[in-house]
SERO-4910 file (N, C-alpha, C, O; in steps of 0.05 Angstrom, whole numbers):
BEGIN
 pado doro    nc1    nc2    nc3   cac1   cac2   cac3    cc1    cc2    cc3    oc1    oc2    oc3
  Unk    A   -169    601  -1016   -176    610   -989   -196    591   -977   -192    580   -955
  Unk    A   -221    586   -994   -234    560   -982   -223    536   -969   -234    524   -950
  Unk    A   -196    529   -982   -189    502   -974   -168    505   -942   -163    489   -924
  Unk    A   -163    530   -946   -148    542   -923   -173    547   -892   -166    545   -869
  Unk    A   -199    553   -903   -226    557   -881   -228    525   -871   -236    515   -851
  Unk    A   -215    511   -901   -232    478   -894   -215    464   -870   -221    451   -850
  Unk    A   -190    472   -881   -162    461   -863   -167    465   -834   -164    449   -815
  Unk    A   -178    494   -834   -178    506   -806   -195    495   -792   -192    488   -769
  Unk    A   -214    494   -805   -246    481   -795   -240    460   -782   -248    461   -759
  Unk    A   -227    439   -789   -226    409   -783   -208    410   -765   -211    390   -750
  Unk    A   -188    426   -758   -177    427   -730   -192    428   -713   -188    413   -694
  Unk    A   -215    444   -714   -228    462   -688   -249    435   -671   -261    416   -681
  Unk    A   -249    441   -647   -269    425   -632   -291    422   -646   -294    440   -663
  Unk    A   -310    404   -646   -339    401   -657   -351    434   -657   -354    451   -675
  Unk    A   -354    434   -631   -379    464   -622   -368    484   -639   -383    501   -647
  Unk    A   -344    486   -645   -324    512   -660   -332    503   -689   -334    521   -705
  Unk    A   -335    479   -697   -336    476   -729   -363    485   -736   -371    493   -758
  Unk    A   -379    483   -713   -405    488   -722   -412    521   -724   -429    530   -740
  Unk    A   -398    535   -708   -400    558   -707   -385    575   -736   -392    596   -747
  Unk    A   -367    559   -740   -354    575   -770   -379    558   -790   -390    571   -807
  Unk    A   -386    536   -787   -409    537   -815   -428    546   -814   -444    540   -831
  Unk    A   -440    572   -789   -460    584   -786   -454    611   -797   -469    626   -809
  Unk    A   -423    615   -790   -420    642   -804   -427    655   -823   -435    642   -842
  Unk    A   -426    682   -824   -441    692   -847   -416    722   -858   -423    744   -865
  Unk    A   -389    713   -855   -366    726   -858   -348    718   -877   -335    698   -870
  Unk    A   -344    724   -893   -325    714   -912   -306    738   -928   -312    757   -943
  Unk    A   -281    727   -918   -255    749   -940   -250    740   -956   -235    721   -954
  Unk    A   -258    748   -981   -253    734  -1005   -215    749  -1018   -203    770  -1014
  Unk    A   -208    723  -1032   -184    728  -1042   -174    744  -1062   -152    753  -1065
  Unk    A   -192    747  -1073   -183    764  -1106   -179    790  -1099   -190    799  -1079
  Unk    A   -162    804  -1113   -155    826  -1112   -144    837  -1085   -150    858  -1073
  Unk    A   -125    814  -1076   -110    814  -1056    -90    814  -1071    -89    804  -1094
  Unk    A    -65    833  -1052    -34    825  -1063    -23    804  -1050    -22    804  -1025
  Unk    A    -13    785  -1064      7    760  -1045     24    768  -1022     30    751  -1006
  Unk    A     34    801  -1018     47    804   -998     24    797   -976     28    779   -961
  Unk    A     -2    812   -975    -12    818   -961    -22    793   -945    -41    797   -930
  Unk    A    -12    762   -948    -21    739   -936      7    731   -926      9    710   -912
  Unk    A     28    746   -932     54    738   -921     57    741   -888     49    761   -875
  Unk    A     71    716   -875     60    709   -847     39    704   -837     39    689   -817
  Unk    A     14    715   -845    -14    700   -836    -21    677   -818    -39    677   -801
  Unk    A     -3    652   -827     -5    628   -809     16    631   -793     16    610   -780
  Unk    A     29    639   -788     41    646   -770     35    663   -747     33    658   -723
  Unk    A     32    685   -761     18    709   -744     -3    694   -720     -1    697   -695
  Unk    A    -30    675   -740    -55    661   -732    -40    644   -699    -47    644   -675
  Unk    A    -22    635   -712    -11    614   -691     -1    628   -666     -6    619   -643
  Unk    A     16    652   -669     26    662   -652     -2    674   -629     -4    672   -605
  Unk    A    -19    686   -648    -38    696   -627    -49    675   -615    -53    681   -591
  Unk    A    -57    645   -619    -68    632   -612    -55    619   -581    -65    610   -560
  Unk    A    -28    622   -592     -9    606   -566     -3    629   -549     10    623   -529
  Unk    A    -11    660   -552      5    679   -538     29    682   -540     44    684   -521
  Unk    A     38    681   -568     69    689   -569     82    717   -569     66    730   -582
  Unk    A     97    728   -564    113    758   -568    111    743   -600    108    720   -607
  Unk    A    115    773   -616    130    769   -634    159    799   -641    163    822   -634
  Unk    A    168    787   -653    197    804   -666    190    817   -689    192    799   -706
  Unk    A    184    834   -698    177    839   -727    194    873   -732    197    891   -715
  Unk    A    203    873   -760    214    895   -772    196    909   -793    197    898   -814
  Unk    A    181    928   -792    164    937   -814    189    956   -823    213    958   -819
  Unk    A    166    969   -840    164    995   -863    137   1018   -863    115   1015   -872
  Unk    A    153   1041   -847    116   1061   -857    115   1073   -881    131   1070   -899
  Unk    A     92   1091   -879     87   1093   -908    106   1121   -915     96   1138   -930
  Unk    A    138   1127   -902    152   1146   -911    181   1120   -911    204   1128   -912
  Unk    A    175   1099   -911    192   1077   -916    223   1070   -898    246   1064   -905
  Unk    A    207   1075   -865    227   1075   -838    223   1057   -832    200   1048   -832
  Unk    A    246   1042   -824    244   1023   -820    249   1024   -781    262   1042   -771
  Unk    A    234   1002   -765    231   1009   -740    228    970   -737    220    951   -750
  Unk    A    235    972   -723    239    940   -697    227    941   -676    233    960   -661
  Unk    A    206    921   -668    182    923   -651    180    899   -640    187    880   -653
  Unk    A    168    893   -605    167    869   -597    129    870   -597    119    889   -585
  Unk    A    115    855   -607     92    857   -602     78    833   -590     85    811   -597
  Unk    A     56    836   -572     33    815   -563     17    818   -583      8    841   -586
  Unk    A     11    804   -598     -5    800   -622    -31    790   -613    -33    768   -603
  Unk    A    -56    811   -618    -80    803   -609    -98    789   -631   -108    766   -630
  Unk    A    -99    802   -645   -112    791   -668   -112    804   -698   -100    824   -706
  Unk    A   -128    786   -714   -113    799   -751   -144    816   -763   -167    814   -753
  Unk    A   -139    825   -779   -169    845   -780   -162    846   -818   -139    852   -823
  Unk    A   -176    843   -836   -177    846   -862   -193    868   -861   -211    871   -844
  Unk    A   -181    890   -889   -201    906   -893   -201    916   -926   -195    936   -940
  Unk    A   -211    888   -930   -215    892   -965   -190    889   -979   -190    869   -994
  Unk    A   -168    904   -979   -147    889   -991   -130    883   -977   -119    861   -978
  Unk    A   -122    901   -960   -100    901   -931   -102    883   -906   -118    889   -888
  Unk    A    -92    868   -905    -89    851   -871    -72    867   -851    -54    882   -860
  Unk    A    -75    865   -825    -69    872   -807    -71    866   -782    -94    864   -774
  Unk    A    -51    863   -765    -40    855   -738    -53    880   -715    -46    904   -716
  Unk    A    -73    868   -694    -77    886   -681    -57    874   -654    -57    851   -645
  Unk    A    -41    894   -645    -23    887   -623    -18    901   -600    -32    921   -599
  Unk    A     -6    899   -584      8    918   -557     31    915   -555     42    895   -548
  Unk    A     45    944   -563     77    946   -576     85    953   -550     76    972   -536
  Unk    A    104    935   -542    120    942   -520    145    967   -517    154    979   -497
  Unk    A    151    969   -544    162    991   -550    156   1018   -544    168   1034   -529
  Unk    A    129   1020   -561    112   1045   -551     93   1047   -525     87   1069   -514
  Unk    A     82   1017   -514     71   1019   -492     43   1020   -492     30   1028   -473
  Unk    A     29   1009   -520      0   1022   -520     -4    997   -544     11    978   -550
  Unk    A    -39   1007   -560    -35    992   -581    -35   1006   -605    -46   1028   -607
  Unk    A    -18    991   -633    -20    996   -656    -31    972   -670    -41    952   -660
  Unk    A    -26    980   -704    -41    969   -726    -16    966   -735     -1    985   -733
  Unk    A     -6    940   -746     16    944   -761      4    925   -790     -8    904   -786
  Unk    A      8    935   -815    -10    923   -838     18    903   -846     41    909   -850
  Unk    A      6    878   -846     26    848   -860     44    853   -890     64    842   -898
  Unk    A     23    878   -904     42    881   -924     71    888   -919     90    881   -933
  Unk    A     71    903   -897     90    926   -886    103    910   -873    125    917   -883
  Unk    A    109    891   -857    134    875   -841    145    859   -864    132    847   -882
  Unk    A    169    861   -860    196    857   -871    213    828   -861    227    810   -871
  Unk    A    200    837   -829    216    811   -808    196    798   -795    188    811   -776
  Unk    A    188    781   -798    176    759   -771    182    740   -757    181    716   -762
  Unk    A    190    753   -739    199    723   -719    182    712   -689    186    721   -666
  Unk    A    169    697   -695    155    689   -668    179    674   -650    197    658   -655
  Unk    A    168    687   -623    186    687   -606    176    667   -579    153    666   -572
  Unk    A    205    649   -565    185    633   -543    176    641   -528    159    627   -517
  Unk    A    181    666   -517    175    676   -506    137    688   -499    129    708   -510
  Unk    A    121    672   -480     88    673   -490     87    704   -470    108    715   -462
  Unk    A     62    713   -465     45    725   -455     25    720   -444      9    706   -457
  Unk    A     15    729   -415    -12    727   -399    -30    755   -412    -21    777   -414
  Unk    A    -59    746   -419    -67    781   -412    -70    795   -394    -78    785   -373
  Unk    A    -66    815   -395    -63    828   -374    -85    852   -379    -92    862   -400
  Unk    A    -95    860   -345   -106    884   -355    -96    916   -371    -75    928   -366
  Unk    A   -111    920   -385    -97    946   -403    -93    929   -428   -110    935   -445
  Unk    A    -80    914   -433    -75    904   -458    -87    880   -472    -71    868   -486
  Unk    A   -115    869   -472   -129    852   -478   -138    858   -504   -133    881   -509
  Unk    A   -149    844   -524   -163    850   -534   -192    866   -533   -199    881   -552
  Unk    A   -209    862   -512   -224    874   -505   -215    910   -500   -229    931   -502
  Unk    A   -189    907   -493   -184    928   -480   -181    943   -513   -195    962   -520
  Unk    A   -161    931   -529   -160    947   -559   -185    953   -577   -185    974   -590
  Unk    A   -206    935   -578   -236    936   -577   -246    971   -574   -251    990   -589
  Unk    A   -246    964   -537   -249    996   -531   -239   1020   -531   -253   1040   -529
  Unk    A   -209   1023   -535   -201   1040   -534   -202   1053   -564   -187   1072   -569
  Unk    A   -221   1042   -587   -225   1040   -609   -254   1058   -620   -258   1069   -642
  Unk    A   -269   1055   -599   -296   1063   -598   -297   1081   -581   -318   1095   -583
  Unk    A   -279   1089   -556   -268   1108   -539   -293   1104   -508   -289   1117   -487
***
């Protein structure tokens, strides 16, 4: 995972590299399942460019459902990764966990933010 922070690092503008070696955040890898990093750089990329994405999960009664999502951002929580998004399907936002998608397809299709569906906006509607 370090060499994956280092990779990332050296992309980023100066002022951005300096800000991740100030950080004081770190997801450590162990006692992660390998699913749970499946699409990750992808996922990363898509939010970065504003892409839709295509994705097919699984819930936890094992339904399978097809979703167009604006992918806002990815959130770790100890073992599980997860996609915070605005499902066009449902019209609002969900959590969909990386273990759980089946299908990923980033799509050319980009996105503007818009109000209602920003990150900020999933932020708040979080804390109410």
């Amino acid at each position: 995972m370090r060499s994956a922070i280092s990779k990332i690092t050296l992309a980023l503008p100066s002022a951005r590299r300096e800000e991740v070696d100030r950080t004081r955040l770190f997801a450590p890898e162990f006692h992660v399942r390998q699913d749970a990093f499946a699409g990750l750089e992808r996922l990363r990329q898509a939010i970065l460019q504003h892409r839709k994405l295509r994705i097919e999960s699984i819930d936890s009664e094992q339904r399978v459902s097809s979703r167009i999502l604006r992918p806002l951002a990815l959130y770790f929580w100890g073992t599980t990764w997860s996609v915070a998004a605005w499902c066009e399907l449902r019209g609002g936002f969900r959590n969909f966990r990386l273990d759980r998608i089946r299908g990923l397809d980033v799509l050319t299709e980009t996105f503007d933010e818009a109000p209602g569906r920003s990150l900020e906006d999933f932020v708040s509607s979080l804390t109410g």
